[in-house]
TORKOL-4160 file (C-alpha; in steps of 0.2 Angstrom, whole numbers, padded with zeros to 4 digits, m for minus):
312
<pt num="1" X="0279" Y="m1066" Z="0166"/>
<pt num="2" X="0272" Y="m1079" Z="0177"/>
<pt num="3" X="0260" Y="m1092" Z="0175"/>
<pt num="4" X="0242" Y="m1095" Z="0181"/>
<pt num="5" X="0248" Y="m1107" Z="0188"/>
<pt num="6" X="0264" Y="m1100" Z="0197"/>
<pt num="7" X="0252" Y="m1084" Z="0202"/>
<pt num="8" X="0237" Y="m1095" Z="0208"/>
<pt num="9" X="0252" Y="m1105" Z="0221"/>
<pt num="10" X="0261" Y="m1089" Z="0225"/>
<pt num="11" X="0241" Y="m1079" Z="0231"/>
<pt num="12" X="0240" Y="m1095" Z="0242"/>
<pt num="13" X="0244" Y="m1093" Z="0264"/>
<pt num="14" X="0264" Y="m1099" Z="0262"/>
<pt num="15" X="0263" Y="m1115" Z="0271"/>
<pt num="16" X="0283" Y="m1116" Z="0276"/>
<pt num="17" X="0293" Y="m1102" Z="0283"/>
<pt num="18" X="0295" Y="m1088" Z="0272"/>
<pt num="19" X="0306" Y="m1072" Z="0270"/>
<pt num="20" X="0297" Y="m1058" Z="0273"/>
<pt num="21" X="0302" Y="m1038" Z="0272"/>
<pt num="22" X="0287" Y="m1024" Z="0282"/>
<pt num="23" X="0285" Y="m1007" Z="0276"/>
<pt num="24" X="0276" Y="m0996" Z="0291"/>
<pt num="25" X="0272" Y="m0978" Z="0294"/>
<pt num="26" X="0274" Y="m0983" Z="0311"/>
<pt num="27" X="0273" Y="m0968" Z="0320"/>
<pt num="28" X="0255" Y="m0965" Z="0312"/>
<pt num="29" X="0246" Y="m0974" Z="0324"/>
<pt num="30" X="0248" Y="m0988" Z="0338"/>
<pt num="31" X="0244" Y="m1003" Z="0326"/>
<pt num="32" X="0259" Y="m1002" Z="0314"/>
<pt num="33" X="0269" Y="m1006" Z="0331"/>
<pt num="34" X="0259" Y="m1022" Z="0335"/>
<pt num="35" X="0260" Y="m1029" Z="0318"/>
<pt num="36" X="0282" Y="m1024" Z="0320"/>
<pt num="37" X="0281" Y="m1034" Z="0336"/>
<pt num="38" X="0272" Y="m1048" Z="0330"/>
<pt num="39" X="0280" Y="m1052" Z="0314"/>
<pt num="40" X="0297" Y="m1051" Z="0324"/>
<pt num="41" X="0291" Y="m1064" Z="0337"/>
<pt num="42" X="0284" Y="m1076" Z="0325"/>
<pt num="43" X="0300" Y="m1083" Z="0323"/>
<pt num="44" X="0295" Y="m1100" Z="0318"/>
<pt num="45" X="0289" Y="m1096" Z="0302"/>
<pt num="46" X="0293" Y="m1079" Z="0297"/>
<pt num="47" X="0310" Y="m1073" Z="0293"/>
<pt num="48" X="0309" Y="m1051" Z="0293"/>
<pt num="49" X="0324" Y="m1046" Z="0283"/>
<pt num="50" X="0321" Y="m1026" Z="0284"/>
<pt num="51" X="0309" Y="m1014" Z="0285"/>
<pt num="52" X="0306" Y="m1001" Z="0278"/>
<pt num="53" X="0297" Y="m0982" Z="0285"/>
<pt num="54" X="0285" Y="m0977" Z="0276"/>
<pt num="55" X="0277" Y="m0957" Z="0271"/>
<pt num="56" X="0262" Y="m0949" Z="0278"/>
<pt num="57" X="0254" Y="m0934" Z="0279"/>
<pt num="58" X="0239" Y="m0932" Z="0294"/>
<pt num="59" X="0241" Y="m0920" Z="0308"/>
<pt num="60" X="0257" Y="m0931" Z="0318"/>
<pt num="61" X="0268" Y="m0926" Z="0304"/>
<pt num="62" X="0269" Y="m0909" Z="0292"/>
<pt num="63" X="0272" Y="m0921" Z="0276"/>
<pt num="64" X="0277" Y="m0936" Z="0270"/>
<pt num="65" X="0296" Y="m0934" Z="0274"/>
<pt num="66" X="0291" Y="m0932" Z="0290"/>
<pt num="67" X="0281" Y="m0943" Z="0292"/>
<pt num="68" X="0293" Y="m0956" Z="0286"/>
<pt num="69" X="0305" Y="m0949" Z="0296"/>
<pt num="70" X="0297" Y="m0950" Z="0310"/>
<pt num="71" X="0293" Y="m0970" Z="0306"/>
<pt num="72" X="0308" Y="m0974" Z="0304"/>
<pt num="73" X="0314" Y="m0969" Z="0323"/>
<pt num="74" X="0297" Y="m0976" Z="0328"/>
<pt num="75" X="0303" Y="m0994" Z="0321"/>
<pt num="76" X="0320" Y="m0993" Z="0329"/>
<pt num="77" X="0309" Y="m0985" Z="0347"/>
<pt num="78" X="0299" Y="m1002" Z="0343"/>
<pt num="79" X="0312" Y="m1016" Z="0340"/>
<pt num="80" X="0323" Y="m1009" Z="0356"/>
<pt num="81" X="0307" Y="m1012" Z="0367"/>
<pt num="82" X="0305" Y="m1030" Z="0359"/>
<pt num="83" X="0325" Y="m1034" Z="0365"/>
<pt num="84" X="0325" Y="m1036" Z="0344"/>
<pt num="85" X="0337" Y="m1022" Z="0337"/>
<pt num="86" X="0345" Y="m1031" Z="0322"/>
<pt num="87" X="0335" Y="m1030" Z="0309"/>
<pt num="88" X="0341" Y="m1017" Z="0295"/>
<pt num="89" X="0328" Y="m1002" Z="0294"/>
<pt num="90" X="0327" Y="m0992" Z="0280"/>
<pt num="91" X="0321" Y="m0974" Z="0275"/>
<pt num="92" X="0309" Y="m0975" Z="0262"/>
<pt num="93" X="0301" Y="m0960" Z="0251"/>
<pt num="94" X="0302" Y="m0941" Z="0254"/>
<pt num="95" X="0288" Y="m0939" Z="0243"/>
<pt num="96" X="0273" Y="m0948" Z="0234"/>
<pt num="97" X="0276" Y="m0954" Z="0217"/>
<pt num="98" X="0273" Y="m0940" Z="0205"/>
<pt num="99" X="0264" Y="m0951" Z="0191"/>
<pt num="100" X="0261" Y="m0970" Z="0188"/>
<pt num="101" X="0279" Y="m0970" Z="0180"/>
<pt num="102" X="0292" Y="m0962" Z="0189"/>
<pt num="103" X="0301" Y="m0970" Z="0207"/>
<pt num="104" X="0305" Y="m0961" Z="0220"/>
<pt num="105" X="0324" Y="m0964" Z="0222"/>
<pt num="106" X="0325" Y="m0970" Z="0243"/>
<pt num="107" X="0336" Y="m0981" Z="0253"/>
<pt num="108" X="0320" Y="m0992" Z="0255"/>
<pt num="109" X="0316" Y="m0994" Z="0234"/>
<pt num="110" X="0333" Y="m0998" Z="0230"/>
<pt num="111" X="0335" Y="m1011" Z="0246"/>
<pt num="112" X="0318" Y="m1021" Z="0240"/>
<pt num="113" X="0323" Y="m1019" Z="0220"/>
<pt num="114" X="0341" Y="m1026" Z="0223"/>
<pt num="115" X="0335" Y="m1039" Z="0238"/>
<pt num="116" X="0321" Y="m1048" Z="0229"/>
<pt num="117" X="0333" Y="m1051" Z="0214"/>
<pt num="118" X="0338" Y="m1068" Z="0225"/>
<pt num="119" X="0319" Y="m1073" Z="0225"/>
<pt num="120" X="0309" Y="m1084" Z="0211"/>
<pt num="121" X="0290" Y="m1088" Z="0212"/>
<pt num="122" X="0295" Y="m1105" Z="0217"/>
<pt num="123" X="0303" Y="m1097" Z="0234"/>
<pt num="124" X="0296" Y="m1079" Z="0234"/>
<pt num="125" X="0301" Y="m1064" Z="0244"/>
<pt num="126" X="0283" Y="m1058" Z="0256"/>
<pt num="127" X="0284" Y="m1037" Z="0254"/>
<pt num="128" X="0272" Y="m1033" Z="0269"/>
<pt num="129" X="0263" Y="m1016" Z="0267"/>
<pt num="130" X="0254" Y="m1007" Z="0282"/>
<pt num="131" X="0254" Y="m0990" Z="0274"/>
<pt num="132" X="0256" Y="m0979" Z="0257"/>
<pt num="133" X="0262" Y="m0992" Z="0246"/>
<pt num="134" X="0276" Y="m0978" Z="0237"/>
<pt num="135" X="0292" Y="m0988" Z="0242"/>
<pt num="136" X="0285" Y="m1007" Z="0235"/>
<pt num="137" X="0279" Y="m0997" Z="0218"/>
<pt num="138" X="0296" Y="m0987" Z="0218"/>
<pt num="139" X="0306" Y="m1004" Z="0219"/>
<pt num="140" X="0295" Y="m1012" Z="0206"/>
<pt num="141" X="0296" Y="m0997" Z="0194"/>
<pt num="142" X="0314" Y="m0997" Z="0198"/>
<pt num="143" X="0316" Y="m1016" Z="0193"/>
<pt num="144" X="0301" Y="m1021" Z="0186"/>
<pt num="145" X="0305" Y="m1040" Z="0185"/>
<pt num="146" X="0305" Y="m1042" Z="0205"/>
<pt num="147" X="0285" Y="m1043" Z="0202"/>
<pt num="148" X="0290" Y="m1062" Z="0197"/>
<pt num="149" X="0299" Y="m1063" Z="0214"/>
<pt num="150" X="0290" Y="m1056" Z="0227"/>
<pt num="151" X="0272" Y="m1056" Z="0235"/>
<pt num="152" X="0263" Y="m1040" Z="0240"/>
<pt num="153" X="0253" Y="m1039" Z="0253"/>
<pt num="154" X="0243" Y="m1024" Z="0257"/>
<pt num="155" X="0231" Y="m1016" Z="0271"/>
<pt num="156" X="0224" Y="m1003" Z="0259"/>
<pt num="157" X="0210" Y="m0999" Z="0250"/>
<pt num="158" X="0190" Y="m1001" Z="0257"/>
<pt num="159" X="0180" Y="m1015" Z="0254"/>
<pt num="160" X="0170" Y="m1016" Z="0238"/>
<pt num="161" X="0153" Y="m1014" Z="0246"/>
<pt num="162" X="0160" Y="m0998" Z="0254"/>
<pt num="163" X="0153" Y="m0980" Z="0247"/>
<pt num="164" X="0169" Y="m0973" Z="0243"/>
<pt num="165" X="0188" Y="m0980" Z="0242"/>
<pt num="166" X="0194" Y="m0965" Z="0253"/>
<pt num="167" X="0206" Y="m0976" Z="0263"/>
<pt num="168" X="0219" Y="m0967" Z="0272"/>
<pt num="169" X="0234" Y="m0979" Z="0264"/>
<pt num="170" X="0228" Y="m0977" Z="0246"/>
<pt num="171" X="0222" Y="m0961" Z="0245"/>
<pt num="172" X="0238" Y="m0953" Z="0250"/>
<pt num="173" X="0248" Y="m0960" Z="0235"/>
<pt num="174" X="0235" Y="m0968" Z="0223"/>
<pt num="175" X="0248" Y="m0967" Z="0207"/>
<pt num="176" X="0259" Y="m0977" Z="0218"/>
<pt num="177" X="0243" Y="m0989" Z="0221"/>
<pt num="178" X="0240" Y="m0991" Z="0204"/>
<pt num="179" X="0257" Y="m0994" Z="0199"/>
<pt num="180" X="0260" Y="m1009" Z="0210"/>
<pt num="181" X="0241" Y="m1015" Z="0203"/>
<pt num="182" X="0246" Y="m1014" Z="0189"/>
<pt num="183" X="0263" Y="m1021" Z="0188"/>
<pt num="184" X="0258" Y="m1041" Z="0188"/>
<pt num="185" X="0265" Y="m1044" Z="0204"/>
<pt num="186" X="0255" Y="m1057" Z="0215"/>
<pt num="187" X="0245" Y="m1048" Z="0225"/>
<pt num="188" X="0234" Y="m1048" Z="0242"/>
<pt num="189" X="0224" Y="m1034" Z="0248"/>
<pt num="190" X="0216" Y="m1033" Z="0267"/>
<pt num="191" X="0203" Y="m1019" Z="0263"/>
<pt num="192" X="0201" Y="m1007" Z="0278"/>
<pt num="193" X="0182" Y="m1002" Z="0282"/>
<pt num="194" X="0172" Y="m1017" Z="0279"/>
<pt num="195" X="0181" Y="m1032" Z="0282"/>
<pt num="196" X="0199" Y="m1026" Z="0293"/>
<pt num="197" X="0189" Y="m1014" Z="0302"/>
<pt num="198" X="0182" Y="m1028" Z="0311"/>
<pt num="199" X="0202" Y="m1032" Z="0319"/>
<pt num="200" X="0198" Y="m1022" Z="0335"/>
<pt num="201" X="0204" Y="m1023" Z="0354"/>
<pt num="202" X="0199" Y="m1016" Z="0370"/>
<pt num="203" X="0206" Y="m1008" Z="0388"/>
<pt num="204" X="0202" Y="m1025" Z="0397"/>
<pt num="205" X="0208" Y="m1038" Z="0384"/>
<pt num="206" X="0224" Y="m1028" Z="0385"/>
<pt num="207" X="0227" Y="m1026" Z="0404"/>
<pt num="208" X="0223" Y="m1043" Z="0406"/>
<pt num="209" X="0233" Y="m1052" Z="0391"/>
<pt num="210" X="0247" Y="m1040" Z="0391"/>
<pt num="211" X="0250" Y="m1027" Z="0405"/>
<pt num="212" X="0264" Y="m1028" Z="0415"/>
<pt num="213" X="0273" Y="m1045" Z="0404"/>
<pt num="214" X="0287" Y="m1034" Z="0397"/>
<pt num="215" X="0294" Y="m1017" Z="0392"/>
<pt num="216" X="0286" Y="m1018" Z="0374"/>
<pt num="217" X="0269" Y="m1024" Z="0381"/>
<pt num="218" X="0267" Y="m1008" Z="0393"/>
<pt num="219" X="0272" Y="m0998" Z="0380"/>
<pt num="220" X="0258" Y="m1005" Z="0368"/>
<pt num="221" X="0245" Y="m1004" Z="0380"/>
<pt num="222" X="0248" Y="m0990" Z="0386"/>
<pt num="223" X="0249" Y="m0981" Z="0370"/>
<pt num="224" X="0232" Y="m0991" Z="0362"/>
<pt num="225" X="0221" Y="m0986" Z="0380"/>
<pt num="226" X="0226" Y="m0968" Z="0376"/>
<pt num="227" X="0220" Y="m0968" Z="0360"/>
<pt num="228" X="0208" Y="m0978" Z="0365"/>
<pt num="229" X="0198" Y="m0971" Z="0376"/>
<pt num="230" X="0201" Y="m0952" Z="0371"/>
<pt num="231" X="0187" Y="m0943" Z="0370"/>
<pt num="232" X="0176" Y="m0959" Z="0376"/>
<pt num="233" X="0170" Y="m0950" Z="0392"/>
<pt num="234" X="0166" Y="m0965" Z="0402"/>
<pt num="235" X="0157" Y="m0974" Z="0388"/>
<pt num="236" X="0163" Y="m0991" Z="0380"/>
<pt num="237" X="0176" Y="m0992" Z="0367"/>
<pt num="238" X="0187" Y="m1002" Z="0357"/>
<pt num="239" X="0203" Y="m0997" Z="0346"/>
<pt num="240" X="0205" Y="m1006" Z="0328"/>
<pt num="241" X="0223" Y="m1011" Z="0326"/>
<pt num="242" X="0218" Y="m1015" Z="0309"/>
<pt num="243" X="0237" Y="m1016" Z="0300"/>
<pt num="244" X="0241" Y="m1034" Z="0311"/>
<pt num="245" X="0228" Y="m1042" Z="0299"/>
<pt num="246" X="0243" Y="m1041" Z="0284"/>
<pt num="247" X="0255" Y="m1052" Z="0294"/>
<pt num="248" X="0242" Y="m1061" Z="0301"/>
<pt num="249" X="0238" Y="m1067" Z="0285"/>
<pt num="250" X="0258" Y="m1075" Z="0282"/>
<pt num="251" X="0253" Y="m1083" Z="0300"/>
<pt num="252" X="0237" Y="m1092" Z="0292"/>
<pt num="253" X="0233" Y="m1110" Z="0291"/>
<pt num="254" X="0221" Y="m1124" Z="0288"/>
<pt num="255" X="0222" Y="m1125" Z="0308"/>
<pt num="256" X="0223" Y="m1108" Z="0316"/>
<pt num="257" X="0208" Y="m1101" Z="0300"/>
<pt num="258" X="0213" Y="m1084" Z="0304"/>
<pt num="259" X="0209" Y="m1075" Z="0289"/>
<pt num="260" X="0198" Y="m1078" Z="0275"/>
<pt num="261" X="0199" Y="m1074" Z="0257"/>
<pt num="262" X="0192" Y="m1074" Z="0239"/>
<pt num="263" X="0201" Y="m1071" Z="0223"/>
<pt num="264" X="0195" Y="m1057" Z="0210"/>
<pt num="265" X="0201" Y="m1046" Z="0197"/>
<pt num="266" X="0212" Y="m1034" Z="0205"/>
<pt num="267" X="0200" Y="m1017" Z="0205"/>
<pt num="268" X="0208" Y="m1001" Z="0198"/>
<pt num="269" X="0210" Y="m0989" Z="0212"/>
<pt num="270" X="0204" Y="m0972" Z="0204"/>
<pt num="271" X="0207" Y="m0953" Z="0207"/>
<pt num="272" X="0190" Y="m0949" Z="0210"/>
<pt num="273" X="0193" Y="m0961" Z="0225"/>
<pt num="274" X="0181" Y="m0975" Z="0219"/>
<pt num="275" X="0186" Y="m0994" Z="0215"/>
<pt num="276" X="0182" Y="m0999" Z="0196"/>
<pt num="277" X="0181" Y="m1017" Z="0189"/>
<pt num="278" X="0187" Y="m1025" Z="0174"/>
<pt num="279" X="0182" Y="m1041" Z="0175"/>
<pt num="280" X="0198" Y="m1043" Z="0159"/>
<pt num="281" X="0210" Y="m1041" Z="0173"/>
<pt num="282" X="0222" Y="m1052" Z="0181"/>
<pt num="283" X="0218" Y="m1060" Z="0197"/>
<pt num="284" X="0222" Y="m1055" Z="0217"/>
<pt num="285" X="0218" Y="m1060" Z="0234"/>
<pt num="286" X="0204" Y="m1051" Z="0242"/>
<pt num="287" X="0202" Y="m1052" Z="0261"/>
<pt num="288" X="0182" Y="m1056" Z="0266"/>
<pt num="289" X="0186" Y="m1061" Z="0284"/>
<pt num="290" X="0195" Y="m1058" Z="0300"/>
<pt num="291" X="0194" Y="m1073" Z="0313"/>
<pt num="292" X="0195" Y="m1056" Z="0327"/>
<pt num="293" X="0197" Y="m1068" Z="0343"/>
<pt num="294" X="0209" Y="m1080" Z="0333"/>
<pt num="295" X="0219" Y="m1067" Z="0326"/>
<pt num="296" X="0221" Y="m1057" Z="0343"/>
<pt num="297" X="0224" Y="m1072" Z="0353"/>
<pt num="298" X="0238" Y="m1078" Z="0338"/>
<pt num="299" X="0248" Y="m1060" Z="0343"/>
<pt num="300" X="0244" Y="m1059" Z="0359"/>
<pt num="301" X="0252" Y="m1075" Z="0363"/>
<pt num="302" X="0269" Y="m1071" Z="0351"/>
<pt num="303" X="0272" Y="m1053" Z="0359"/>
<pt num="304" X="0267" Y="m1060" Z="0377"/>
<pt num="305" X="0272" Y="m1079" Z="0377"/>
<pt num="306" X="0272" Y="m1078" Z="0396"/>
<pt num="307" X="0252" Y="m1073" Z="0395"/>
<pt num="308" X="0248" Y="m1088" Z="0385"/>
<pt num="309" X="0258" Y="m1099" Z="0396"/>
<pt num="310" X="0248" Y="m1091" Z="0411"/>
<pt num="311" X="0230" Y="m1094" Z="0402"/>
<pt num="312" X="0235" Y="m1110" Z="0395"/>
C-alpha cells in the first residue's frame, strides 16, 4: 500500500519523461484520434508503450465488442496517417464488467496487469483513459498490486456541480468506474461537462493551423468540420475534443499552465448516476481548469510542427 506521501508525489504533473500506455474508443468520436496523435508526437516527454481499444455502445456500434472492435482498427487507421505504426495495439473487453469483482479476461487487461509489474511508485507507469475505464479495472482486478505501480488518468465522470453524473464514459461501465475508484490506485480525473467541456475547437482554427500540413491533419479536420458543423445550418459552431485534456495533463508544467487542478476525496460514482462524498476517502486529482488556447495550441504545434514554425 502506498504512502501519503508516495501518493501525494505520484497525483503530481510528472516533471521528466514518463511511460505512458492510452486506452481509446476511438472510433466513438473524432477526439480520441487527436489525443492518439498528440500523445505519439510528444515524443520529448512521453513514451506510448501500447494502447489499448476500448468498448462502447451508442449508435456507431451495435455493442461494446463492436465498438471496441471497431477502435481497435480506428487506432491502427490513426497511427498509419501519423507515419507512426509501431506501437503495439491491443483488443480490450467484449463486454462491461459484470459486477465490482469480476475482470473481463482481454488482450488489453492482461498486457496492462503483466506490463505495470516493471513499474514502482518511484518511476510509475501513466494508464491514460479516454473512454469506459473496463480494460484499466479488469488489469487491476486482475493484479491488484499494479495500483502501486501505475497512474490513472481519466476523462470521465461530470463535474461536481453538474446535476447528474450521466457521463457517456461512466455511465456505460459504472462497476468498472468503481472498481478502479476504489482500488487505491493514484488517481486523476478530467470531468466532462463543467470543466473539459470547455476544450473546444472550430472550422477556422482548424483550416488555418492544420489543413493541408499532412495526411493525418486532413484527415482530422476533415472529420471534426463534419461533425462539426452537422446540422449547424449556417450558424456558429464549435466541436469539443474534450479526451485531448487527459494527455494534456502528462504534457503540463509550471511553464506551459495547461491544466489546473485540486485534490479531493475521490467521489463514489453511483448507479443512480449521481456522485456521492465521503469526505473518509482517500485522495485524487480533480481537474477545475482547462488553459483551452494553451492546450490547443500545445497539440496543434505537436501534430503540425510545420504550422508552428510558420506562425512562430
Amino acid at each position: 500500500m502506498l504512502t501519503q506521501a508516495q501518493m501525494s508525489k505520484m497525483l503530481m504533473c510528472p516533471s521528466g519523461p514518463v511511460d505512458m500506455v492510452l486506452d481509446t474508443d476511438a472510433y466513438n468520436e473524432i477526439d480520441d484520434q487527436y489525443a492518439i496523435a498528440y500523445a505519439v508526437r510528444a515524443k520529448e516527454k512521453l513514451c506510448v508503450k501500447a494502447f489499448y481499444a476500448a468498448p462502447f455502445t451508442n449508435q456507431l456500434s451495435s455493442g461494446p465488442a463492436d465498438g471496441m472492435e471497431k477502435s481497435f482498427h480506428e487506432i491502427k487507421q490513426v497511427l498509419k496517417l501519423a507515419g507512426e505504426g509501431g506501437y503495439p495495439v491491443f483488443r480490450g473487453s467484449q463486454m462491461y464488467l459484470p459486477d465490482e469483482k469480476t475482470p473481463v479476461l482481454s488482450d488489453a487487461a492482461r498486457d496492462l496487469a503483466e506490463r505495470a509489474m516493471a513499474y514502482t511508485p518511484e518511476r510509475p507507469l501513466y494508464a491514460v483513459s479516454i473512454a469506459a475505464i473496463t480494460n484499466i479495472a479488469s488489469a487491476l482486478l486482475l493484479k491488484p498490486e499494479i495500483a502501486d505501480r501505475i497512474v490513472v488518468v481519466w476523462t470521465g465522470c461530470h463535474a461536481p456541480h453538474w446535476e447528474d453524473n450521466y457521463e457517456f464514459n461512466c455511465r456505460q461501465d459504472i462497476a468498472a468506474a468503481r472498481a478502479v475508484f476504489d482500488s487505491g490506485v493514484p488517481l486523476v480525473i478530467l470531468p466532462a461537462q463543467g470543466i473539459v467541456s470547455s476544450f473546444t475547437t472550430t472550422g477556422p482554427e482548424l483550416e488555418h493551423w492544420l489543413k493541408g500540413r499532412n495526411q493525418l491533419c486532413d484527415y482530422l479536420v476533415d472529420r471534426t468540420v463534419s461533425a462539426g458543423s452537422e446540422g449547424a445550418e449556417g450558424r456558429p459552431w464549435s466541436r469539443t475534443i474534450w479526451d485531448v485534456t487527459a494527455v494534456g495533463w502528462l504534457m503540463n508544467d509550471e511553464k506551459k499552465q495547461l491544466i489546473r487542478d485540486r485534490t479531493v476525496p475521490r467521489p463514489i460514482p453511483e448507479y443512480s448516476h449521481h456522485l456521492s462524498w465521503d469526505l473518509r476517502r482517500p485522495p485524487c486529482k480533480m481537474v477545475y481548469h482547462i488553459n483551452r488556447d494553451g492546450l490547443l495550441y500545445d497539440l496543434f504545434s505537436h501534430i503540425a510542427p510545420e504550422g508552428r514554425e510558420k506562425h512562430a
